[in-house]
C-alpha positions, 0 to 999 in steps of 0.5 A, spaced: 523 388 183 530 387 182 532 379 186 537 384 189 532 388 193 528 380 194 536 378 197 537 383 201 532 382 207 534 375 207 541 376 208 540 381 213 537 376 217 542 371 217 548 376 218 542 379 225 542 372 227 549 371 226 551 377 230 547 374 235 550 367 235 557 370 235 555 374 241 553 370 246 557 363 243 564 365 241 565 366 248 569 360 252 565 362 258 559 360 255 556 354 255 548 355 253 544 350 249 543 354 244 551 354 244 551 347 241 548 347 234 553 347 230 559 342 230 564 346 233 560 352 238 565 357 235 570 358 229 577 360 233 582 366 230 588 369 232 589 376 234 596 379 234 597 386 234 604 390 231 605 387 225 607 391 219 602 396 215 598 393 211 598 399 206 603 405 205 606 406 211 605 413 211 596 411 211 597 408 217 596 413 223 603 415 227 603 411 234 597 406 233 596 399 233 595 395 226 591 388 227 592 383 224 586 377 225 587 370 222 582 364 222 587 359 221 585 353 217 577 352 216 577 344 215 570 343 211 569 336 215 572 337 222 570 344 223 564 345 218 560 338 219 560 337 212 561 330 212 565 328 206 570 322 205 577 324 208 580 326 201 574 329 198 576 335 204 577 341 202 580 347 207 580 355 208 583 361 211 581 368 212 587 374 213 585 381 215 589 387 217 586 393 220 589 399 221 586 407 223 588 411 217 592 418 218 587 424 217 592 430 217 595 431 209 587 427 207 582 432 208 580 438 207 576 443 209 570 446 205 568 452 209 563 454 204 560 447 204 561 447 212 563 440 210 569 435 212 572 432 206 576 425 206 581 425 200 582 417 200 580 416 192 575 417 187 568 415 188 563 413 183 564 405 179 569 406 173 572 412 177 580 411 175 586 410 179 589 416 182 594 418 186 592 424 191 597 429 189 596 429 182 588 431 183 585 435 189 578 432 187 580 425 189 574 425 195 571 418 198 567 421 204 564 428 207 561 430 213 559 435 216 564 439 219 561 439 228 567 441 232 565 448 232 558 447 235 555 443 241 550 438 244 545 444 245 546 446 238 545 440 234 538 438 235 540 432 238 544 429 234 547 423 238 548 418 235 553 413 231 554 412 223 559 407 220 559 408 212 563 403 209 566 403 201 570 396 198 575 396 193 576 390 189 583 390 185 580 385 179 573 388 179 575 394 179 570 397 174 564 394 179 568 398 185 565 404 188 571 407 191 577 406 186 583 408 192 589 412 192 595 409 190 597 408 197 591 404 199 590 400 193 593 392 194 592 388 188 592 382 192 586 383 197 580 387 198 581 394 201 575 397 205 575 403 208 570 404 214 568 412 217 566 413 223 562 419 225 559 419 233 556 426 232 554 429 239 555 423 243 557 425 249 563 421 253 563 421 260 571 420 259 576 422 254 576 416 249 583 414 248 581 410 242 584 411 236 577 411 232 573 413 237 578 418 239 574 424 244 578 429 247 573 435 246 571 438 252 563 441 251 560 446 255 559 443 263 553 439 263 547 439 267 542 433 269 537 433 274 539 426 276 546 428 277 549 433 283 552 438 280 555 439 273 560 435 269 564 436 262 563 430 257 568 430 251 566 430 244 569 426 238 575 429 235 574 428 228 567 429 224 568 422 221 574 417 223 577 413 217 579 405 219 582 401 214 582 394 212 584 388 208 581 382 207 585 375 204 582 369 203 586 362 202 583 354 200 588 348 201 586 341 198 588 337 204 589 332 201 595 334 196 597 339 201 597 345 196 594 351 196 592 358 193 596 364 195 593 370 199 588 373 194 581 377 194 576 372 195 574 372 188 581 370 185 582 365 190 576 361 189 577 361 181 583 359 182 582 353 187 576 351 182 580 351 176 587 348 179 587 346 186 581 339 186 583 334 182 577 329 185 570 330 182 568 328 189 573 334 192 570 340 186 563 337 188 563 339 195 568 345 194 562 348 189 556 346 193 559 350 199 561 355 196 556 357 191 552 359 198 559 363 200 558 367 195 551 369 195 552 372 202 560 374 202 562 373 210 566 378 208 567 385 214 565 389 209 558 386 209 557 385 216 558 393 216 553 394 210 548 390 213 548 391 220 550 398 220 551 401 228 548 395 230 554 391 230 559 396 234 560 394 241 560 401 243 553 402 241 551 397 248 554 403 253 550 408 250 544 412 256 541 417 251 546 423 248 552 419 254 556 414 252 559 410 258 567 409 258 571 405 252 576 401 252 583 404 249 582 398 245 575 399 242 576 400 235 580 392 236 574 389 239 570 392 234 573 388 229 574 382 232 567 382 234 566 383 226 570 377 225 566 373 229 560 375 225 563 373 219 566 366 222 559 365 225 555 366 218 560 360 215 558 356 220 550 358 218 550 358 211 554 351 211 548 348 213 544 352 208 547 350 203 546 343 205 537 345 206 537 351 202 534 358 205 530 358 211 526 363 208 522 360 202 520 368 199 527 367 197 528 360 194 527 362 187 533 367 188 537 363 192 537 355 190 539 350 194 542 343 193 539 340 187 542 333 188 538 330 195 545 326 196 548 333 198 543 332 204 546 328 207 554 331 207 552 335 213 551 331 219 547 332 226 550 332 233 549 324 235 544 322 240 548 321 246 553 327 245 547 331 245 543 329 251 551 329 254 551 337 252 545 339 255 545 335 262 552 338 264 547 345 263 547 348 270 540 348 271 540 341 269 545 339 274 541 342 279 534 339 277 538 331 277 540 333 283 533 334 286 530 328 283 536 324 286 533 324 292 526 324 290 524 331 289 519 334 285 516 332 279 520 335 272 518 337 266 523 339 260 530 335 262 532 336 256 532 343 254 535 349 257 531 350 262 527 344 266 521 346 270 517 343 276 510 342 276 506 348 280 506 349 287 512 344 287 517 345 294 523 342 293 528 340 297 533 345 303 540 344 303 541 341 311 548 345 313 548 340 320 555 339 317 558 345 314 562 342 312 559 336 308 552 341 305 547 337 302 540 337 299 534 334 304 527 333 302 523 337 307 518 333 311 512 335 307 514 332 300 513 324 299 517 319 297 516 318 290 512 321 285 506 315 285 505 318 292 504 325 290 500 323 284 496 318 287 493 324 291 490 326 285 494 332 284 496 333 277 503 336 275 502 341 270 508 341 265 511 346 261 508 344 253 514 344 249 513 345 241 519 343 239 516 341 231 520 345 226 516 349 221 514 346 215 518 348 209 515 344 203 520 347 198 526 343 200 530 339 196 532 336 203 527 331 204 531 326 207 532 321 214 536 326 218 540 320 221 545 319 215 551 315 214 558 316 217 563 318 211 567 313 207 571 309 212 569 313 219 565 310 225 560 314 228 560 319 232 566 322 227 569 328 231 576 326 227 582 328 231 587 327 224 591 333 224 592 338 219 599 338 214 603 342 218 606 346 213 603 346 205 605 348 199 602 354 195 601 354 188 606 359 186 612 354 189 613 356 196 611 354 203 607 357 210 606 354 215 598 356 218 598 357 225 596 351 230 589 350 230 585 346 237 585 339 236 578 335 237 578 331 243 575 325 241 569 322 244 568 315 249 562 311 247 559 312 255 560 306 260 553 301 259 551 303 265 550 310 263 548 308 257 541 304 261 541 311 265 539 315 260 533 318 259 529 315 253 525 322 252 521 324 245 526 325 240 521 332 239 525 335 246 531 336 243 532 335 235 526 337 230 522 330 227 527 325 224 522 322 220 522 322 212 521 329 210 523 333 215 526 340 213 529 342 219 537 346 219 538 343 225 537 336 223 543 336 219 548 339 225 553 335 226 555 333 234 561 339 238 566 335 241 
């Protein structure tokens, strides 16, 4: 079988998982445990809406937004964990630019067919250049032609399909869409992405430019519904949505970067011009050995996820679909954007493990020095039980045993629990201005007197044992130094240059990024009231050999 067909389910495991995290953690309101992982519990961006078209102007579609989403400045230390002396740092940013694609003038019609055909470029590797006008068998996409039938003629076809075609300019032989001349960059990638929503049924007109639905269908009838209404259909068999991809590395320590360009072109020309420490290039080319195998680019989240990965797909009951947003086409791509920044914060610590799926180690190597190991650095002890005792479900529970009530189980994981047939303290509102909690007269003053009873408590068993990968490189103590000249904890506050200087001789100033906060080392008080649990309740086994990625997460502020 080929190692790309053995890859290919890896990968979509750690997109899937990706998609999950970014979910449920890139949300400011958020502030699970499973949210704390990482260094930072989400990579920022910026959005800004109205900048100019990233193409011709005559491809971006009249009267729409164009969207532009900027990652700013990835530190590899401060953002990623990879935990380096200050001028072996190495940084990176992501530029992408969005628009939907004029229709009128770019499809036609094949009544013979009975298919819609899309007039974007030649499909096909080593399809040459061209522009629209000068040949009409430029198609990059058909669909069936639906606008003339409805959800009873269809046999049900209601569902979303997303298909997706990537231009890259230097490998243009390798690409399997050669644009038009109006789309075509040479200094970035170039995806285009159809939406088809078949007979899905909007219970509201989408005023989305991709989404778009203003077809009335036939009045509907439901048995759960009094009457009938009309829904409205997609106004395009498939929807074209254009986009570009850049990407830029800066040596943080020379304050020189690479200019905007494709992936591919800026990583050869951050390896071959921009490190001059050994150390530097080192970090630079383990890390970026991992970037490569996946490319958390947009236009793979697209192509391993699919539908999945549309919002919209959440506001689906069957044939209907529930209202959009006017901007869901924006909120689909800020989503992917996520993905993507979410998949950089896994796969840095891969890099640093090698795959969590040993059916792949022989496609995808991991470090093959176990100093390696020790760049990616774990959140310290302090920081991490701070994390989980601030949960909510956690306040709660130190709440209760302050005042003597039940005996708990799991105080540091997500969820603390009470052994069976627990009764647990009343809130006493005899001030209702001052409520506060009071043990209700049948429980006993300590958990001595309740055991003493002979009554046993029965704990939740928490396996918190990683599971054991032999195949390794990183067997090593998960407590690792502090990088050259650093104290531990390490959530460095030094600010980024805030102008750098690109290769070609000009400047850019990157957008502000957050800055760390630093942490306090806790009061000695506190530091005696902590709980001393195992180190198997929150982090995996800290003893030589232990393979756990977590164990090589460093601390979020």
């Amino acid at each position: 079988m080929d190692d790309y067909f053995r890859f290919v389910p890896y990968a979509t495991k750690l997109f899937t998982s990706s998609l999950a995290y970014s979910q449920q953690c890139y949300n400011d309101n958020i502030k699970a445990q499973e949210c704390s992982i990482y260094i930072k519990k989400s990579l920022s961006k910026t959005i800004e809406k109205g900048t100019g078209c990233p193409f011709h102007d005559t491809l971006c579609r009249p009267n729409s937004t164009v969207l532009r989403l900027d990652s700013g400045k990835i530190d590899s230390e401060h953002d990623l964990g990879i935990n380096t002396a200050s001028g072996d740092r190495f940084s990176f940013r992501t530029l992408v630019d969005c628009s939907p694609l004029t229709v009128e003038g770019y499809s036609s019609k094949n009544v013979s067919s009975g298919y819609v055909d899309y007039l974007y470029g030649g499909i096909g590797y080593g399809a040459p250049p061209n522009s629209k006008s000068s040949s009409p068998g430029l198609m990059t996409y058909s669909y069936p032609d639906n606008t003339n039938t409805t959800y009873e003629d269809s046999g049900h076809n209601s569902y979303y399909v997303i298909d997706d075609y990537v231009y890259e300019p230097s490998e243009s032989e390798n690409s399997d869409w050669i644009p038009i001349t109006e789309l075509q960059r040479h200094d970035a990638s170039t995806f285009i992405f159809f939406l088809s929503a078949n007979y899905i049924m909007y219970v509201e007109p989408a005023e989305d430019d991709w989404f778009s639905a203003h077809r009335p269908s036939d009045p509907y009838y439901r048995s759960d519904y009094n009457g009938s209404f009309r829904g409205y259909y997609s106004d395009f068999p498939a929807n074209p949505l254009g986009c570009t991809q850049q990407w830029q590395f800066c040596n943080p320590a020379s304050g020189a970067c690479t200019p905007l360009d494709t992936f591919g072109e800026a990583t050869t020309s951050a390896s071959t011009n921009l490190f001059h420490s050994g150390n530097q290039n080192d970090t630079f080319n383990f890390w970026l050995k991992e970037m490569i195998s996946l490319y958390p680019s947009l236009d793979s989240v697209i192509g391993l996820l699919k539908t999945s990965s549309l919002e919209a797909s959440s506001r689906l009951a069957g044939s209907l679909s529930g209202p959009l947003q006017a901007s869901q086409w924006q909120q689909e791509i800020s989503s992917w954007m996520d993905v993507a920044l979410a998949l950089i914060q896994k796969a840095s610590i891969e890099a640093a493990t090698g795959p969590f799926d040993i059916s792949v180690k022989e496609y995808v190597s991991g470090p093959t020095d176990n100093n390696i190991c020790k760049l990616q650095r774990k959140r310290g002890r302090y920081q991490s039980l701070e994390w989980i005792s601030n949960e909510t479900l956690q306040i709660q529970r130190m709440a209760h045993e302050a005042i003597g009530s039940g005996t708990w189980f799991q105080a540091t994981s997500s969820i603390p629990i009470t052994g069976r047939d627990e009764e647990l303290a009343d809130l006493d509102i005899s001030d209702e201005h001052h409520p506060f909690l009071a043990k209700v007269p049948s429980q006993t003053n300590s958990q001595e007197e309740r055991l003493g009873s002979g009554e046993k408590p029965v704990p939740f068993v928490h396996d918190a044992s990683p599971t054991e990968d032999q195949n390794s490189q990183c067997n090593q103590q998960s407590n690792f130094p502090p990088a050259q000249g650093d104290s531990e904890p390490h959530p460095s506050t030094d600010p980024l240059p805030a102008e750098e200087t690109i290769l070609d001789g000009t400047s850019h100033t990157p957008p502000a990024r957050e800055a760390s906060s630093p942490l306090q080392t806790p009061p000695e008080h506190l530091q005696q009231a902590l709980p001393s649990p195992s180190p198997t309740d929150f982090f995996p086994s800290t003893t030589p050999g232990s393979n756990q990625p977590d164990a090589f997460s460093r601390s979020r502020p």
